[in-house]
C-alpha positions in Angstrom: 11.8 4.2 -20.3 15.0 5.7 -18.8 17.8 3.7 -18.5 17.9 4.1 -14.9 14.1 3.1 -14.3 15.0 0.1 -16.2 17.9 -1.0 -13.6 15.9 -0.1 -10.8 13.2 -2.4 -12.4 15.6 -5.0 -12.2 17.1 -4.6 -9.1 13.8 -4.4 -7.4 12.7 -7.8 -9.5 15.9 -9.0 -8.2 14.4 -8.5 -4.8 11.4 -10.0 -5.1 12.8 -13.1 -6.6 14.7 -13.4 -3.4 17.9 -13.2 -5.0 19.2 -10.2 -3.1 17.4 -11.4 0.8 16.2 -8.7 3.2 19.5 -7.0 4.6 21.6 -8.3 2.1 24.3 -5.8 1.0 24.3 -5.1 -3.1 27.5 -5.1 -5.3 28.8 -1.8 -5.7 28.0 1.2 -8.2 30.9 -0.3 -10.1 30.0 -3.2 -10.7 26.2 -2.8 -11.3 27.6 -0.4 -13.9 29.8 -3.1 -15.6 27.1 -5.0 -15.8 24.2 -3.2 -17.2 26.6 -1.2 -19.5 25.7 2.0 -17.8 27.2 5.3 -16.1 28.0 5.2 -12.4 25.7 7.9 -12.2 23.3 6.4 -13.7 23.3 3.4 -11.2 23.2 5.5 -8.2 19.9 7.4 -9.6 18.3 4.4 -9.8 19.6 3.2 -6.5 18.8 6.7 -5.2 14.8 6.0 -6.7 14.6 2.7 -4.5 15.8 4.6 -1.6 12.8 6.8 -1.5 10.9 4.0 -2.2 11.9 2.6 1.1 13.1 -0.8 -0.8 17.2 -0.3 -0.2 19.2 1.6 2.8 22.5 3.5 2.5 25.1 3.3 4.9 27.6 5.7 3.5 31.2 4.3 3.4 29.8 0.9 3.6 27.6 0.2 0.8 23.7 0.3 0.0 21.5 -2.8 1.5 18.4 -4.3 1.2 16.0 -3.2 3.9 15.3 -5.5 6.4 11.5 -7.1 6.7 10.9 -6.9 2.8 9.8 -10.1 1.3 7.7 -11.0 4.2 4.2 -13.7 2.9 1.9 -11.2 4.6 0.3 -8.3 2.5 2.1 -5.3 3.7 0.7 -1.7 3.5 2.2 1.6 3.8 5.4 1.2 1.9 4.2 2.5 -1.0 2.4 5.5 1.2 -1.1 6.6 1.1 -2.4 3.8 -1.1 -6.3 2.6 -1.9 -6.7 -1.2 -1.2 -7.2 -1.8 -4.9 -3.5 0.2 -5.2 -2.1 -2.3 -2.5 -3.3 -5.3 -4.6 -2.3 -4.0 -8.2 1.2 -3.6 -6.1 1.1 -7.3 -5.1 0.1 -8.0 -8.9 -2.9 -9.1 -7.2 -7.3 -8.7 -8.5 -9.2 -6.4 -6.1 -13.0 -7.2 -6.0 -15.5 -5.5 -3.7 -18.9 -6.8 -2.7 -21.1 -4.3 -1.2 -23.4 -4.9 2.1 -25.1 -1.8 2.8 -25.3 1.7 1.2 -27.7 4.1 2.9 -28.1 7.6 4.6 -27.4 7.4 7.9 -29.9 9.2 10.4 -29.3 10.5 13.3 -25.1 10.2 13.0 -23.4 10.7 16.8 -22.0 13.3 17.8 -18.3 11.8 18.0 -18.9 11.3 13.9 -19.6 14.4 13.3 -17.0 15.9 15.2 -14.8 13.1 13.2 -15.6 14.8 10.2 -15.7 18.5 11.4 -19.5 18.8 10.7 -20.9 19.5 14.5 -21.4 23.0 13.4 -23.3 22.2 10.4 -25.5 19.1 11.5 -27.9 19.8 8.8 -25.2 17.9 6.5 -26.2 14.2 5.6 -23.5 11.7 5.8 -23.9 8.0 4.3 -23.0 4.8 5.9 -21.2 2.3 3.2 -20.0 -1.6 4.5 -18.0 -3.3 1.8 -16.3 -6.7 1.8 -13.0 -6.7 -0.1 -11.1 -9.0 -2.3 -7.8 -10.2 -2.6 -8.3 -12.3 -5.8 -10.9 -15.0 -4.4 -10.1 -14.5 -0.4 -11.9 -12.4 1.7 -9.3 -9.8 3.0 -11.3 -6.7 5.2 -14.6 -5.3 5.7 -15.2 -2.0 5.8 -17.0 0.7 7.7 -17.5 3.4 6.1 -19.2 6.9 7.2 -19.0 10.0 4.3 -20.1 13.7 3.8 -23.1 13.3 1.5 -21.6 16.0 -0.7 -18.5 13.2 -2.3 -20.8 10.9 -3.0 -24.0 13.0 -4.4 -26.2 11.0 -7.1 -24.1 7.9 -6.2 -25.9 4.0 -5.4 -25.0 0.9 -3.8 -23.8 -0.5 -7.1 -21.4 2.5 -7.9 -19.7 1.4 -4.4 -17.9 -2.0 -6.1 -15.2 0.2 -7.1 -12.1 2.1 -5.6 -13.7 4.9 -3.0 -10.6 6.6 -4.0 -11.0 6.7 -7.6 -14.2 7.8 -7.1 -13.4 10.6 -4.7 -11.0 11.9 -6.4 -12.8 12.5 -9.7 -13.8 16.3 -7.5 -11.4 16.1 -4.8 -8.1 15.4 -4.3 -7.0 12.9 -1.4 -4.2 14.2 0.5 -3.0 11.4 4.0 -5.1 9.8 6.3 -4.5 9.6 10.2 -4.8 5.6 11.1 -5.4 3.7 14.6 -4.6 0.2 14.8 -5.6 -2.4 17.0 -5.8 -5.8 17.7 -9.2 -6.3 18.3 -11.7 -10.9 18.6 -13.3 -11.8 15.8 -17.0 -11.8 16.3 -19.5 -14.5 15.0 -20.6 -12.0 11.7 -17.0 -10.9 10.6 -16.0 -14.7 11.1 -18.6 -15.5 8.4 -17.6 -12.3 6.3 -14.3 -13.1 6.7 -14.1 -17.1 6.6 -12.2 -17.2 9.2 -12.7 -18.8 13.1 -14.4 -17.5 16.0 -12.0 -15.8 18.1 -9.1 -15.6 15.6 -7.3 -12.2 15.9 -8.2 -9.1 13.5 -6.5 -5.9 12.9 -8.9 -3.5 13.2 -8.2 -0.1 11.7 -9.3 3.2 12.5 -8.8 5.9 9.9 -9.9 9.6 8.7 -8.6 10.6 5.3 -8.3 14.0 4.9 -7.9 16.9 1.6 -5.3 18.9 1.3 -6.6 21.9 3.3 -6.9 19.9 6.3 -10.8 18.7 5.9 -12.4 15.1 6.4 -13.5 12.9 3.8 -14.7 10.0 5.5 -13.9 7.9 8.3 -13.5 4.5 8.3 -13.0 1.4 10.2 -11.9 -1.7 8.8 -10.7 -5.1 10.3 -8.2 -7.1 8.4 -7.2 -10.5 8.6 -4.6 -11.0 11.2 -2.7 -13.7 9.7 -2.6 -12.2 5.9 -2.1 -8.1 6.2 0.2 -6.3 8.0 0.7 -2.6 8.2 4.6 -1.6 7.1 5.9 2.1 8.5 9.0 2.9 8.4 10.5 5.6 10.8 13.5 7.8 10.0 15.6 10.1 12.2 15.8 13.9 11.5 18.8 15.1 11.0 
């Protein structure tokens, strides 16, 4: 491993272990340098690799900080990007688990759908209709709604659905971003027992279609998360 993945490692560990706190400013190039024996420049690549990764700030002529809201006891998604659940959780150094409800071709799709997933010109083309329950460890995290173009999932069954939809998409195609919606939406009676949580207790519902690289749908998806253990993390930047 290069020395300045290995400081970075460190520095992020740091982080996590609370012992540089969200906003915190970080010793200088200096004296991370005398410390771990390495080149300046070598610090400030690995500094520069958790600034991409959205983990540390630089204010130039003031010093580099820790970015404010890390830390926080809910799950958070989007800081690492794009990611599949089971990504999120392998993140949090966490087991992802899925138990799958339903798994069937779904007839006579509306026309919204299929405009979803660019198919109103071609409504010959079967789409499936997947609902999973997934697993954070042993807690019930988010259910999922899932509609799909027939042709990703050819020759598949129920029981192939218990792993990563991304893993298995992307064994033929390559998943590119997703356009998300996000609500706050009641619990009702069946996601309360899904869920194990109470009647009424906030959800986050989330509305997504992820897309290729040339722009077409893969699926669309709605999924409602528990309110009071996922978050979803975006962080804006200016143009210069």
């Amino acid at each position: 491993m290069p020395k300045f993945d290995e400081i970075a490692k460190l520095i992020e560990k740091r982080i996590k272990d609370k012992v540089y706190s969200s906003s915190q400013k970080l010793p200088s190039e200096y004296q991370f340098a005398k410390e771990f024996n390495a080149s300046r420049l070598t610090v400030r690549k690995a500094i520069q690799s958790l600034i991409e990764k959205q983990v540390l700030v630089k204010d130039p002529g003031k010093g580099t900080y820790v970015m404010a809201g890390l830390n926080k006891e809910k799950i958070q998604s989007g800081i690492g990007g794009l990611q599949s659940f089971t990504e999120v959780a392998k993140a949090h150094g966490k087991t992802a688990h899925t138990k799958v409800l339903e798994y069937h071709l779904l007839t006579n799709p509306s026309v919204d759908v299929m405009k979803a997933l660019k198919l109103e010109d071609r409504l010959n083309q079967k789409v499936h209709y997947l609902k999973r329950i997934r697993f954070w460890d042993e807690m019930p995290l988010t259910v999922e709604e899932i509609i799909i173009s027939d042709e990703y999932v050819q020759g598949l069954h129920k029981a192939d659905f218990s792993r990563s939809l991304f893993s298995i998409i992307e064994k033929t195609t390559k998943i590119a971003y997703s356009r998300q919606q996000i609500e706050a939406v009641l619990v009702t009676d069946e996601l309360a027992k899904l869920l194990k949580v109470k009647e009424n207790d906030p959800l986050l519902k989330e509305r997504s279609i992820t897309y290729s690289a040339d722009g077409k749908p893969i699926f669309l998806d709605n999924s409602y998360y528990r309110a009071d253990k996922y978050s979803f993390d975006s962080t804006l930047t200016r143009l210069q």
